[in-house]
C-alpha atoms as a printed R data frame, in Angstrom:
    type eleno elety resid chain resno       x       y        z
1   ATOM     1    CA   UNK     A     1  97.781 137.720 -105.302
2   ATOM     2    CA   UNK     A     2  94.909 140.266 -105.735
3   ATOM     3    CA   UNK     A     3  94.174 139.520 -109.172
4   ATOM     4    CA   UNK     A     4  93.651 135.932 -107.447
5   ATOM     5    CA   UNK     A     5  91.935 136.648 -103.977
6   ATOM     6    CA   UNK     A     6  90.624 140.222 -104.748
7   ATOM     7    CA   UNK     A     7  90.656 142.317 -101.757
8   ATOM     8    CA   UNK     A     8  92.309 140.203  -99.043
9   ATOM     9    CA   UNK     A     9  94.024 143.229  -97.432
10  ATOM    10    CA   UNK     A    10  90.767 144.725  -96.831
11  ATOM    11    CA   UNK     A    11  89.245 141.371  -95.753
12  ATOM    12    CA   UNK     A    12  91.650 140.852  -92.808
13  ATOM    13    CA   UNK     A    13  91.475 144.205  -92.235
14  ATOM    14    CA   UNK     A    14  87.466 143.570  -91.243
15  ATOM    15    CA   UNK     A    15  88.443 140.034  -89.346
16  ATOM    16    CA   UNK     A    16  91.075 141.761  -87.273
17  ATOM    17    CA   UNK     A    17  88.338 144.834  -86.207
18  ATOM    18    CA   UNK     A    18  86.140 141.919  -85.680
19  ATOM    19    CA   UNK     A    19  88.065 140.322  -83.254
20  ATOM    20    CA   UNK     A    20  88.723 143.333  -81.419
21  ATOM    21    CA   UNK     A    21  84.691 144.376  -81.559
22  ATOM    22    CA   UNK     A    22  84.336 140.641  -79.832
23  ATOM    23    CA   UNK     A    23  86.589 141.407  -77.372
24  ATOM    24    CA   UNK     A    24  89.364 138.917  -78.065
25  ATOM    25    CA   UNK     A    25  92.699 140.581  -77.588
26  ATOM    26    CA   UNK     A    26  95.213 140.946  -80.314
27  ATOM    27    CA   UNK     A    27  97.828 139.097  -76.977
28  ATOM    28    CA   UNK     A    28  95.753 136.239  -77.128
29  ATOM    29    CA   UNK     A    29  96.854 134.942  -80.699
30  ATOM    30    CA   UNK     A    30 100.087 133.878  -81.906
31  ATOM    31    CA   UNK     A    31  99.238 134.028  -85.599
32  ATOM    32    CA   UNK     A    32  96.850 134.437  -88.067
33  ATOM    33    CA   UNK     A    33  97.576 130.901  -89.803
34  ATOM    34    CA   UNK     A    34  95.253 130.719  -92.852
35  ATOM    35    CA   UNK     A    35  92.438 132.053  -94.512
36  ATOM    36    CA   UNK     A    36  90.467 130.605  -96.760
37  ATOM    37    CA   UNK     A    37  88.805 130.821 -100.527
38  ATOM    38    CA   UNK     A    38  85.690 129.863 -101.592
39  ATOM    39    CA   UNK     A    39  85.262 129.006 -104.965
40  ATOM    40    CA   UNK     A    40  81.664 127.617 -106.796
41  ATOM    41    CA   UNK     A    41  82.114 125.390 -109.456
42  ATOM    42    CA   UNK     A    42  85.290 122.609 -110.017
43  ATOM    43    CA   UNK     A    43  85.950 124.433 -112.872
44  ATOM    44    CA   UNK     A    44  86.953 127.299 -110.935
45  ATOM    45    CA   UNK     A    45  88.942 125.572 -108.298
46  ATOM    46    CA   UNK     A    46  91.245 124.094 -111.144
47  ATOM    47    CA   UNK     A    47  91.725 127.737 -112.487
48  ATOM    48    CA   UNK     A    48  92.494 128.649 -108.977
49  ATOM    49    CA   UNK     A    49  94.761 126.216 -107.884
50  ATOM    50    CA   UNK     A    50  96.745 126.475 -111.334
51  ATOM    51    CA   UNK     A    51  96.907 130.224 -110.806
52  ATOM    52    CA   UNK     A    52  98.600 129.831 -106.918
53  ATOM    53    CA   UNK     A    53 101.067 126.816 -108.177
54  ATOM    54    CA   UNK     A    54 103.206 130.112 -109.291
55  ATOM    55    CA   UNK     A    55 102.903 131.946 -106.067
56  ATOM    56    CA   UNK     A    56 102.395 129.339 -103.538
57  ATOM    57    CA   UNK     A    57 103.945 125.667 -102.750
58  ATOM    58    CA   UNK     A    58 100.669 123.008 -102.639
59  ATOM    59    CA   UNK     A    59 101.504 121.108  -99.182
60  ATOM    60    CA   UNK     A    60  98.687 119.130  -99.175
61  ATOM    61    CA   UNK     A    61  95.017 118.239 -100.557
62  ATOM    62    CA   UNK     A    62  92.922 116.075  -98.726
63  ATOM    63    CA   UNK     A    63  89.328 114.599  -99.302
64  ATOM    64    CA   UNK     A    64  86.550 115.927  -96.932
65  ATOM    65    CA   UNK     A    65  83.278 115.573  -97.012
66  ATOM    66    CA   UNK     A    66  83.333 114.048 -100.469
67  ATOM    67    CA   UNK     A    67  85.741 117.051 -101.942
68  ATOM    68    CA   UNK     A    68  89.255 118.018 -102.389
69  ATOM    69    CA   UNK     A    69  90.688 121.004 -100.127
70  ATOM    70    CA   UNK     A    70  93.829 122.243 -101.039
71  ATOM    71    CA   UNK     A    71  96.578 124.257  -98.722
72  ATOM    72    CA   UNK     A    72  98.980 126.522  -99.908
73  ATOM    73    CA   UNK     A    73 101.918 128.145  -98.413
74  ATOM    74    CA   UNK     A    74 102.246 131.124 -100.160
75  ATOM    75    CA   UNK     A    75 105.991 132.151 -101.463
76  ATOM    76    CA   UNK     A    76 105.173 135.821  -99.845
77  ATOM    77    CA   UNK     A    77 102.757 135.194  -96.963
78  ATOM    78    CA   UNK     A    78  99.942 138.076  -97.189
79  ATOM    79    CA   UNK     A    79 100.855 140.799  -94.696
80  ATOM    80    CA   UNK     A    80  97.895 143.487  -93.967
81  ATOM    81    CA   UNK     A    81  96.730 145.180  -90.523
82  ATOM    82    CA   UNK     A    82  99.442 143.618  -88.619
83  ATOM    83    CA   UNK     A    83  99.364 140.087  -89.415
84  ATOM    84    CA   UNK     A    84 101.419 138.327  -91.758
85  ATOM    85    CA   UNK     A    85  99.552 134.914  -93.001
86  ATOM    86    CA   UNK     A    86 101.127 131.964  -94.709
87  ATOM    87    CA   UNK     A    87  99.010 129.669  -95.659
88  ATOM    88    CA   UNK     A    88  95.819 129.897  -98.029
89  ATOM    89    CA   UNK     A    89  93.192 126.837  -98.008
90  ATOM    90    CA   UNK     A    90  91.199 126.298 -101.276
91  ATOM    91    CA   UNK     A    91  88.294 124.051 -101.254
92  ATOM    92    CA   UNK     A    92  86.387 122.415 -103.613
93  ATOM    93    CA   UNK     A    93  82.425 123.251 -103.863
94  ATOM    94    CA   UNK     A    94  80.651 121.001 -101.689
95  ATOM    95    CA   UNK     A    95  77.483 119.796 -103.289
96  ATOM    96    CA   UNK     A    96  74.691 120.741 -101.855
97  ATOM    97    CA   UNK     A    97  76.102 123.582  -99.859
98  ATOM    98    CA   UNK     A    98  76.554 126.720 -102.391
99  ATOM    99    CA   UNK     A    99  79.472 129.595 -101.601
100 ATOM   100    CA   UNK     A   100  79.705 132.499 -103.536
101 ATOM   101    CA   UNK     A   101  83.435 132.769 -104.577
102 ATOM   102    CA   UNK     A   102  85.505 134.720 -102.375
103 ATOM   103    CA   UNK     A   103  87.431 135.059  -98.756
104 ATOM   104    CA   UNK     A   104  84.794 133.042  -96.626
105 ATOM   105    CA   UNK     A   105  86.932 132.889  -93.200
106 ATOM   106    CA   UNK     A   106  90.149 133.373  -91.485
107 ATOM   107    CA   UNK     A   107  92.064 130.785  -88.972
108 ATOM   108    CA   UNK     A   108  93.956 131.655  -85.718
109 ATOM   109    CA   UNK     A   109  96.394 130.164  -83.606
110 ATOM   110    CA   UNK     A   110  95.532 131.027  -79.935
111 ATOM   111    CA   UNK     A   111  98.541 131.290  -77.688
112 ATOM   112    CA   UNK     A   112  98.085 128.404  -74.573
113 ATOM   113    CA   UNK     A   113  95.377 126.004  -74.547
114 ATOM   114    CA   UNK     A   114  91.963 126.457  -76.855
115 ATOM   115    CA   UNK     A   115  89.988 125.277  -73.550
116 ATOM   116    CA   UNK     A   116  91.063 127.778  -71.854
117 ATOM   117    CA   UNK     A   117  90.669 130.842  -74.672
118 ATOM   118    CA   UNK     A   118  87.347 129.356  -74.717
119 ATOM   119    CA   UNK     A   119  86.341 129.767  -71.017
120 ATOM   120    CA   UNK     A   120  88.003 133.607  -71.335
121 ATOM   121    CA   UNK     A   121  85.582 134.265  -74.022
122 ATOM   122    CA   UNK     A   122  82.575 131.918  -72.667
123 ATOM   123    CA   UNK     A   123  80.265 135.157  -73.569
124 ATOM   124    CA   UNK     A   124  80.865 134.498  -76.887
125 ATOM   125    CA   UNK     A   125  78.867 132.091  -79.093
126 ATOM   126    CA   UNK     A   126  81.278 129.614  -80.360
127 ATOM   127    CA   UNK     A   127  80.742 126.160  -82.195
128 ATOM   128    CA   UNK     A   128  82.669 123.916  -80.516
129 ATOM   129    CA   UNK     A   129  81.821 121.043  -83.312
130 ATOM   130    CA   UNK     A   130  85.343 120.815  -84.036
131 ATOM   131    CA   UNK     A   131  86.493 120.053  -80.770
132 ATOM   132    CA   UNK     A   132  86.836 116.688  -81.051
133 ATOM   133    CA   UNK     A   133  89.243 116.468  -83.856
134 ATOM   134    CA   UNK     A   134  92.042 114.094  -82.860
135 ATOM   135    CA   UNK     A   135  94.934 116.560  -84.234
136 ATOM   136    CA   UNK     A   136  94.238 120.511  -83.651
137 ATOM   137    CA   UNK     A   137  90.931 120.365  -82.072
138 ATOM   138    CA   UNK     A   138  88.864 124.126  -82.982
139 ATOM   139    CA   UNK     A   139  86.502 126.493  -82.288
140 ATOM   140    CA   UNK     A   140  84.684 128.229  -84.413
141 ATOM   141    CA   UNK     A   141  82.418 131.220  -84.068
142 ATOM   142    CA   UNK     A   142  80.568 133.491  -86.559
143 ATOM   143    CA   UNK     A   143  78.991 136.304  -85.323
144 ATOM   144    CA   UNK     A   144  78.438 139.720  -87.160
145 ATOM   145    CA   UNK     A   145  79.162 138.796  -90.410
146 ATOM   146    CA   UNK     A   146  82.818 137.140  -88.615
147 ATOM   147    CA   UNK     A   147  83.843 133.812  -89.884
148 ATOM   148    CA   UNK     A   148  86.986 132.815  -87.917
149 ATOM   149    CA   UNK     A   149  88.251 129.531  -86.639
150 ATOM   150    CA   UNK     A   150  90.582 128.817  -83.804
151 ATOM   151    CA   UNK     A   151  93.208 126.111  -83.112
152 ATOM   152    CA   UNK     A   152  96.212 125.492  -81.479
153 ATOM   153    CA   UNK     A   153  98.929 124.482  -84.283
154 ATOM   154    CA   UNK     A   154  99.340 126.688  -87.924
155 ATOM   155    CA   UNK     A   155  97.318 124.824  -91.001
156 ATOM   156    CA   UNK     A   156 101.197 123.808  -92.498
157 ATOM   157    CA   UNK     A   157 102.159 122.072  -89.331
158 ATOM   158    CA   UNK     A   158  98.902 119.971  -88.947
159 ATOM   159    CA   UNK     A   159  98.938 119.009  -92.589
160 ATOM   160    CA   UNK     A   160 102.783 118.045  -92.552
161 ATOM   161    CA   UNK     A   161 101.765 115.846  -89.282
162 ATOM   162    CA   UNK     A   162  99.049 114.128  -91.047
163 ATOM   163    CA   UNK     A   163 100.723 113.482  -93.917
164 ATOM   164    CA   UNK     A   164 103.592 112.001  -92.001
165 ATOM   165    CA   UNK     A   165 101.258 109.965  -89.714
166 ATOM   166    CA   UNK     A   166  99.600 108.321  -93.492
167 ATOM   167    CA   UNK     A   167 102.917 107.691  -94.278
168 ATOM   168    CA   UNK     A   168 103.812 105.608  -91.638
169 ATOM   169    CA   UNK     A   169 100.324 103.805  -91.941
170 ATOM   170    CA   UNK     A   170 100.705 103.232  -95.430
171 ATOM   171    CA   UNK     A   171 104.379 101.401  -94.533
């Protein structure tokens, strides 16, 4: 998975000390769920996504904003400074909005209600943009060079429920 991601051990490593550095306690999150990888071109996402379908089962992709986003659950979920992490999410480039390839951010599942890990953390500067999402509303907050998300369900769970609920629709 290195010669994929590069470095991830070292990049959770840095999200895990940034969490701590923000004060958000290591108790208050049940997992680290997902995190994700940038890549700049469609070109590259292809390589990419060809490269994982020997490591990792593709559970979903779905169209956002205009581009594909893939999620993996990885045969061997990545396991580095305490947390073990399942799932990998791959999006396409977004035009207009350039990302140098590599680990851009990492997602958590907060133990309890998100409202309320907010208001325990209401010091902190968080984007509460995705709030409003129907299924596994989230937080967001980058501060420090820290990219993390936060939600209450894992990235595999949300996608298996949506997929389900299109199902149904499509019936």
């Amino acid at each position: 998975m290195i010669e994929i991601l590069g470095d991830y051990e070292a990049f959770i490593a840095k999200t895990s000390k940034g969490l701590e550095d923000s004060g958000i306690q290591r108790s208050e999150l049940a997992m680290m769920d997902h995190i994700c990888y940038r890549v700049e071109t469609m070109d590259r996402y292809k390589d990419v996504f060809r490269s994982l379908g020997s490591l990792a089962n593709m559970i979903g992709e779905v169209e956002v904003a205009g581009r594909p986003i893939a999620t993996f659950e990885l045969d061997e979920p990545l396991s580095a400074a305490g947390w073990v992490v399942p799932y990998l999410e791959l999006p396409a480039p977004k035009d207009g909005s350039p990302y140098p390839e590599g680990l851009e951010h990492a997602e958590l599942v907060v133990i309890g209600d998100v409202e309320k890990f907010a208001k325990r953390h209401s010091d902190l500067p968080f984007n509460r943009k995705g709030m409003g999402k129907a299924i596994n509303p989230e937080l967001g907050l980058k501060i420090d060079g820290l990219s993390v998300k936060f939600h209450e369900q894992p990235l595999g769970a949300v996608v298996r429920i949506e997929d389900r609920l299109e199902q149904k629709q499509g019936l």
